[in-house]
C-alpha positions, 0 to 999 in steps of 0.5 A: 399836278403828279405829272408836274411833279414827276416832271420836277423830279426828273428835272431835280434828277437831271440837274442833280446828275449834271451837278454831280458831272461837274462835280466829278469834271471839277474833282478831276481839273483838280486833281490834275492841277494838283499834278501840275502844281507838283511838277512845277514845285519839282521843276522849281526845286531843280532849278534851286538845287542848279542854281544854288550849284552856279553860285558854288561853281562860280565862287570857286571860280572867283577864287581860282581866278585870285589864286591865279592873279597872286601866282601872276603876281609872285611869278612877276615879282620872280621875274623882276628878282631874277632880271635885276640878278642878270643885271648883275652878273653882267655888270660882275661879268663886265667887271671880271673882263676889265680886270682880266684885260688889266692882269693880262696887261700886267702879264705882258709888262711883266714878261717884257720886263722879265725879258729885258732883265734876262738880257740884262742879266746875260749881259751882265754875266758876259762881262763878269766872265769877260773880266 
């Protein structure tokens, strides 16, 4: 019987040693799974902390699109204002050479008619001086 309990011992020992190894095997998966596990928590706060800039990024650009859009807007209301200014100074201008034609006319009725009596007067002063 003190052969079977030596041997139940050593059995005890072996298996007490084998537990202990695994032991230490599941101490170091744990350990290393606790590493892993940080790194991913780090790697999804990054993640966050990116994304969370995308958002921001893209808000800004939201924005400066709609800054764009209401400079487009003003600067075509700009436009159409200065195109209906043309228009009228166009029909000013159109009015200015109608007029102008008009005086120019006037001009030369008046100088043939200033003529005519230059004649006239000539003519007159002739037949005063004759008499």
């Amino acid at each position: 019987m003190a052969a079977e309990v030596k041997q139940l011992a050593e059995q005890t020992s072996k298996a007490t040693a084998q537990i202990g190894a695994q032991i230490t095997q599941i101490q170091t998966a744990s350990g290393a799974a606790a590493v892993s596990i940080d790194r991913i928590t780090e790697t999804i706060r990054q993640m966050s902390a990116i994304s969370t800039s995308i958002a921001a990024a893209m808000e800004e650009q939201t924005s400066a699109t709609a800054e764009i859009s209401r400079n487009v807007q003003q600067a075509s209301a700009g436009t159409a204002e200065v195109s209906s200014n043309i228009d009228g100074v166009n029909q000013a201008a159109s009015s200015t050479g109608a007029a102008a034609a008009q005086v120019l006319s006037s001009a030369g009725d008046l100088s043939r008619n200033a003529e005519r009596l230059r004649q006239e007067l000539e003519v007159f002063l002739a037949n005063v001086r004759a008499a």
